[in-house]
N, C-alpha and C positions, 0 to 999 in steps of 0.2 A: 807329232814332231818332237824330236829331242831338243832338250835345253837349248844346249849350243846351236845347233838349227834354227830352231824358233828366235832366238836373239839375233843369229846372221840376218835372219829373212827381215825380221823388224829395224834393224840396220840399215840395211840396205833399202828400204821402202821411206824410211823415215830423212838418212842422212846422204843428203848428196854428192858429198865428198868422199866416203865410203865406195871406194871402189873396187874394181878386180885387179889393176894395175897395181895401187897401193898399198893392197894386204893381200899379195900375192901366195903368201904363206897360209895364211888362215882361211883363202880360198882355195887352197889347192888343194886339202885333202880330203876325201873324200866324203865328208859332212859338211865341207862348204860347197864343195862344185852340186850335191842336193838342196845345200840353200838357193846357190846361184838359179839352179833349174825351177825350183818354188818359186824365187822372184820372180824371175821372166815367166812362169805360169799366169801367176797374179797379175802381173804386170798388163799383159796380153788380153784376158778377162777385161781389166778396168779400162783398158782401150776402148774391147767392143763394147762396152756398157757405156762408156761415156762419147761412141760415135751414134748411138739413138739405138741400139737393141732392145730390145723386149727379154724380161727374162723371168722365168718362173723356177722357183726353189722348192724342191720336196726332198726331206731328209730321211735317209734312208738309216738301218741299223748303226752303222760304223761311219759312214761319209753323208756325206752329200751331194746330190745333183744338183746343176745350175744349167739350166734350157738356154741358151740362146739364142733367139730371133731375129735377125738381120737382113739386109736388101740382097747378102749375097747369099742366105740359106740359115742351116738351123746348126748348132754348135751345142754339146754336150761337155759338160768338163763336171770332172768327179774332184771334189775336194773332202780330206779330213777335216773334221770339224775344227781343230785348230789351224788348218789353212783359211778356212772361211770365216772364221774370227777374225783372222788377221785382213783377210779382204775386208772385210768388215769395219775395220778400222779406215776405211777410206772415204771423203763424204760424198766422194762422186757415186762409191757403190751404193752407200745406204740413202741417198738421193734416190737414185734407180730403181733399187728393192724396196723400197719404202718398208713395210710392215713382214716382208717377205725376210729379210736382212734379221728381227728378231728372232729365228726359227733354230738357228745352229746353236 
Protein backbone atom coordinates (compact mmCIF):
# COMPACT_ATOMS: atom_id res chain seq x y z
CA UNK A 1 0.00 0.00 0.00
CA UNK A 2 1.20 3.60 -0.67
CA UNK A 3 1.96 6.05 2.21
CA UNK A 4 -0.96 8.15 1.59
CA UNK A 5 -3.18 5.01 1.28
CA UNK A 6 -1.93 3.25 4.20
CA UNK A 7 -2.51 6.54 6.46
CA UNK A 8 -6.10 7.02 4.87
CA UNK A 9 -6.98 3.33 5.59
CA UNK A 10 -5.36 3.78 9.33
CA UNK A 11 -7.52 6.96 9.61
CA UNK A 12 -10.37 5.89 8.78
CA UNK A 13 -10.17 2.61 11.07
CA UNK A 14 -8.80 4.49 13.98
CA UNK A 15 -10.88 8.02 13.86
CA UNK A 16 -14.57 8.16 13.65
CA UNK A 17 -15.03 11.49 12.77
CA UNK A 18 -13.01 10.86 9.68
CA UNK A 19 -15.40 10.66 7.14
CA UNK A 20 -16.21 10.59 3.39
CA UNK A 21 -18.70 13.45 3.63
CA UNK A 22 -15.98 15.59 5.54
CA UNK A 23 -12.87 15.20 3.40
CA UNK A 24 -14.59 14.81 0.47
CA UNK A 25 -11.55 16.07 -1.43
CA UNK A 26 -9.01 13.75 -0.05
CA UNK A 27 -11.40 11.05 -0.63
CA UNK A 28 -12.19 11.54 -3.86
CA UNK A 29 -9.22 10.88 -5.76
CA UNK A 30 -8.26 8.22 -6.76
CA UNK A 31 -5.84 6.87 -3.77
CA UNK A 32 -8.61 7.64 -1.53
CA UNK A 33 -11.61 6.01 -2.99
CA UNK A 34 -8.77 2.72 -2.82
CA UNK A 35 -8.35 3.70 0.75
CA UNK A 36 -12.07 3.89 1.09
CA UNK A 37 -12.45 0.18 -0.69
CA UNK A 38 -9.48 -1.25 1.88
CA UNK A 39 -11.56 0.04 4.55
CA UNK A 40 -14.65 -1.46 3.91
CA UNK A 41 -12.49 -4.74 2.79
CA UNK A 42 -11.24 -4.82 6.30
CA UNK A 43 -14.03 -3.65 7.67
CA UNK A 44 -16.28 -6.58 6.24
CA UNK A 45 -13.44 -9.23 7.29
CA UNK A 46 -13.66 -7.92 11.05
CA UNK A 47 -17.50 -8.24 10.91
CA UNK A 48 -17.19 -11.85 9.90
CA UNK A 49 -14.53 -12.57 12.44
CA UNK A 50 -16.09 -10.94 15.13
CA UNK A 51 -19.81 -12.79 14.16
CA UNK A 52 -17.98 -16.39 15.30
CA UNK A 53 -16.11 -17.46 11.86
CA UNK A 54 -13.34 -19.68 11.99
CA UNK A 55 -10.44 -18.60 10.08
CA UNK A 56 -7.18 -20.08 9.00
CA UNK A 57 -4.14 -17.83 7.59
CA UNK A 58 -1.49 -19.21 5.28
CA UNK A 59 0.92 -16.67 3.73
CA UNK A 60 1.58 -16.80 0.56
CA UNK A 61 4.67 -15.15 -1.69
CA UNK A 62 3.38 -11.38 -1.88
CA UNK A 63 -0.20 -11.72 0.03
CA UNK A 64 -2.00 -13.40 2.12
CA UNK A 65 -5.02 -15.76 2.50
CA UNK A 66 -7.44 -15.52 5.12
CA UNK A 67 -10.16 -18.76 4.98
CA UNK A 68 -13.25 -18.07 6.33
CA UNK A 69 -15.54 -20.36 8.05
CA UNK A 70 -19.03 -19.39 8.74
CA UNK A 71 -22.89 -20.77 9.18
CA UNK A 72 -23.49 -19.16 5.85
CA UNK A 73 -20.34 -21.07 3.90
CA UNK A 74 -16.55 -20.43 3.42
CA UNK A 75 -15.01 -16.93 2.44
CA UNK A 76 -11.55 -16.32 0.97
CA UNK A 77 -10.04 -12.84 0.98
CA UNK A 78 -6.45 -12.25 -0.38
CA UNK A 79 -4.89 -9.34 1.53
CA UNK A 80 -1.19 -7.51 1.12
CA UNK A 81 0.73 -8.01 3.91
CA UNK A 82 0.36 -4.45 4.88
CA UNK A 83 -3.41 -4.82 4.72
CA UNK A 84 -3.18 -7.60 7.09
CA UNK A 85 -0.98 -5.62 9.34
CA UNK A 86 -3.26 -3.16 9.49
CA UNK A 87 -6.29 -5.87 10.09
CA UNK A 88 -4.10 -6.84 12.62
CA UNK A 89 -4.16 -4.04 14.34
CA UNK A 90 -7.58 -4.75 15.51
CA UNK A 91 -8.10 -6.79 18.87
CA UNK A 92 -11.24 -8.36 17.88
CA UNK A 93 -9.05 -9.90 14.89
CA UNK A 94 -5.99 -11.03 16.78
CA UNK A 95 -8.64 -12.36 19.50
CA UNK A 96 -9.76 -14.55 16.56
CA UNK A 97 -6.43 -15.40 15.01
CA UNK A 98 -4.68 -15.88 18.07
CA UNK A 99 -1.17 -17.09 17.11
CA UNK A 100 -2.38 -17.21 13.28
CA UNK A 101 -2.45 -13.14 13.29
CA UNK A 102 1.70 -13.29 14.15
CA UNK A 103 2.33 -14.95 10.55
CA UNK A 104 2.08 -11.61 8.15
Amino acid sequence: MADFVSRLVQRLREDPGFSRNRHYLALSSPEGRRALRTHRHLRSIERDLAAGASASVAAEAERVRLTLRGRRGTRTAWLTRAEFRVLCGSATVRAVLGAAAGEG
